[in-house]
C-alpha positions as CSV (number, residue, x, y, z in Angstrom):
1,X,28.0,198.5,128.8
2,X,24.8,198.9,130.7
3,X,21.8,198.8,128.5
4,X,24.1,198.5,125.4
5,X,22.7,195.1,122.9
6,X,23.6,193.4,120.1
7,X,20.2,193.1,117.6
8,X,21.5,190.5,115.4
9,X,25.1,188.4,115.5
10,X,26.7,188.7,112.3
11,X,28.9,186.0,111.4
12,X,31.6,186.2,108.1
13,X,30.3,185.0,104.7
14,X,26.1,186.6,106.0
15,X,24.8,188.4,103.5
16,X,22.4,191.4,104.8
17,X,20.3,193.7,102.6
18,X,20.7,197.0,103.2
19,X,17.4,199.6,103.3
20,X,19.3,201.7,100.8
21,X,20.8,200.5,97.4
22,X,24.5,201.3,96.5
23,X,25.5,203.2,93.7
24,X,26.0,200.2,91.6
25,X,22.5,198.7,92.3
26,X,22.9,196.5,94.6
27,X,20.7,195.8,97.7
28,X,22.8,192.9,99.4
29,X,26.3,192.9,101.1
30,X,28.3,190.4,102.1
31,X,30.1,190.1,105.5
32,X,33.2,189.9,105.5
33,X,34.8,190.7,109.7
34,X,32.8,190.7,112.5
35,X,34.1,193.0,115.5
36,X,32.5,196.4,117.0
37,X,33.0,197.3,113.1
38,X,31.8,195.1,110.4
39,X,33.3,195.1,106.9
40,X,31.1,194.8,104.2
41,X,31.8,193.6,100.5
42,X,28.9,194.8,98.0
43,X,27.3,192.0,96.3
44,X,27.0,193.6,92.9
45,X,30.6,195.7,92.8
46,X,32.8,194.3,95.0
47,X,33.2,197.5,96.7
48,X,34.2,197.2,100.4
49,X,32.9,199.4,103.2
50,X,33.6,199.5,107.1
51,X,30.6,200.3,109.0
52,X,30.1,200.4,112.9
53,X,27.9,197.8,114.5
54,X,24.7,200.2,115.7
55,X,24.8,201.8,112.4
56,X,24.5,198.6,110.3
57,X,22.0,197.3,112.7
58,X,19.6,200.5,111.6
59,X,20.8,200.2,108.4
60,X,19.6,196.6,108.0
61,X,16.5,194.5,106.8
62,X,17.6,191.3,106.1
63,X,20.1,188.8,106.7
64,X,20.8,185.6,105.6
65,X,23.2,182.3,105.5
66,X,23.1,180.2,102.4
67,X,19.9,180.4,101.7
68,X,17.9,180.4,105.3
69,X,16.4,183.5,105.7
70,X,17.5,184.4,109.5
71,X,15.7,187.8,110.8
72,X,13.8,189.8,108.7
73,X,12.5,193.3,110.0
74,X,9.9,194.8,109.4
């Protein structure tokens, strides 16, 4: 995959904040599989969505582990 990159390597249990807030509220999402699709549990409802990797990598302004603050965009 010539020219094809990876911005940020998610890793289960990360928690990334998304540029647009779920129904419910909530900012932050929790990852739950890592693949060329990520599965994401919502922080605030527990609601589980599949997104693929380029579009979560837009998507995406934060992301953390514990309480480090890894990448931040801005």
């Amino acid at each position: 995959m010539a020219g094809k990159f990876f911005l940020f390597q998610y890793e289960k249990d990360d928690v990334v904040k998304m540029r647009k807030k779920h129904p419910c509220g909530s900012f932050e999402w929790k990852v739950m599989t890592v693949g060329s699709e990520i599965k994401l549990e919502c922080c605030g409802c527990k609601r589980m969505m599949v997104m693929d990797r380029p579009t979560i990598e837009k998507a995406t302004s934060l992301v953390r582990r514990g309480d480090q603050v890894i990448t931040e965009k801005t």
